[in-house]
Wavefront OBJ file of the C-alpha trace (Angstrom):
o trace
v 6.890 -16.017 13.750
v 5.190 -13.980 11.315
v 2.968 -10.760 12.195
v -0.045 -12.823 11.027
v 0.391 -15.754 13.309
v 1.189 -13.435 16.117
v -2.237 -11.642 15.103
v -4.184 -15.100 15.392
v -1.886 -15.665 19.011
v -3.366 -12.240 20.042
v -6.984 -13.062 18.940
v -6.727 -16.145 20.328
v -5.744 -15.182 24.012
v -8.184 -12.259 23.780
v -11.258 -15.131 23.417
v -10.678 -16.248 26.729
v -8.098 -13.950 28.621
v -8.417 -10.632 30.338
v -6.840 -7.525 29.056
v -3.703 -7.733 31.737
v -3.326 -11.398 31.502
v 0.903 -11.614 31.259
v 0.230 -13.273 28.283
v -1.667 -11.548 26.347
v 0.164 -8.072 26.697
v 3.357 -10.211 25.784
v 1.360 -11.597 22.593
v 0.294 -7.650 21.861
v 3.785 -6.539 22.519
v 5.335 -9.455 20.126
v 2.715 -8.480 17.109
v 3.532 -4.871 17.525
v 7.369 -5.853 17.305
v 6.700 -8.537 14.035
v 4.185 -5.393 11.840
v 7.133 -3.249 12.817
v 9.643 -5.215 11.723
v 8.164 -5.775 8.641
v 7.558 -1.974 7.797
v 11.221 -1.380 8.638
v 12.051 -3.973 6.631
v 10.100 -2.931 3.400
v 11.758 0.489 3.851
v 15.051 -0.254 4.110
v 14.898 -2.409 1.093
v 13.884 0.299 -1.411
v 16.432 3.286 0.340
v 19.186 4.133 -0.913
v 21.881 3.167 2.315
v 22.477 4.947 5.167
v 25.254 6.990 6.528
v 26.409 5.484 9.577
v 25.205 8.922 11.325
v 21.360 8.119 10.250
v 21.547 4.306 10.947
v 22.888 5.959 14.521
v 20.017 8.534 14.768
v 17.149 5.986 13.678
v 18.461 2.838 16.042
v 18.781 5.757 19.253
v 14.635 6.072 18.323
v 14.480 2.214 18.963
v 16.582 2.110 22.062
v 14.748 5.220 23.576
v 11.006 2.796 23.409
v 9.631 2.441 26.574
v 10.914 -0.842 27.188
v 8.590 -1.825 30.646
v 7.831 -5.472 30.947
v 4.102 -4.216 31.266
v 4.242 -1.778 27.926
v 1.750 -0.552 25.976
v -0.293 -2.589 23.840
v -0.671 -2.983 20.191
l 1 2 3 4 5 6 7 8 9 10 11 12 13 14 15 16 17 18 19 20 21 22 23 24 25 26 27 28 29 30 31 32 33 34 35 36 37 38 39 40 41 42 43 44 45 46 47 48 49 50 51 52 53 54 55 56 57 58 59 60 61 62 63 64 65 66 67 68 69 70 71 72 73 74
């Protein structure tokens, strides 16, 4: 799903939902994954490639994320 339709999921749920409605904080936490994804992927396209040491370094900053079921929202 793209960021945008997880945007309108998130907009959606907040109509009629309250802020720590399971749902909702899993919509948040899904858009905050898609926008990310997206910037990563725009970067990586115009780098030049990594050395397996900084593909190493930047995935240990993903793996280190708070990874809670109840995490922060977007």
């Amino acid at each position: 799903m793209s960021w945008t339709q997880e945007r309108a999921r998130v907009a959606s749920l907040t109509r009629s939902r309250p802020a720590d409605d399971p749902d909702l904080v899993g919509a948040r936490r899904n858009l905050a994954a898609a926008r990310l994804e997206e910037h990563i992927r725009q970067v990586v396209a115009v780098a030049p490639p990594f050395t397996l040491e900084q593909r190493d370094r930047l995935a240990t900053l993903l793996r280190a994320a708070p990874s809670d079921s109840g995490g922060a929202a977007a």
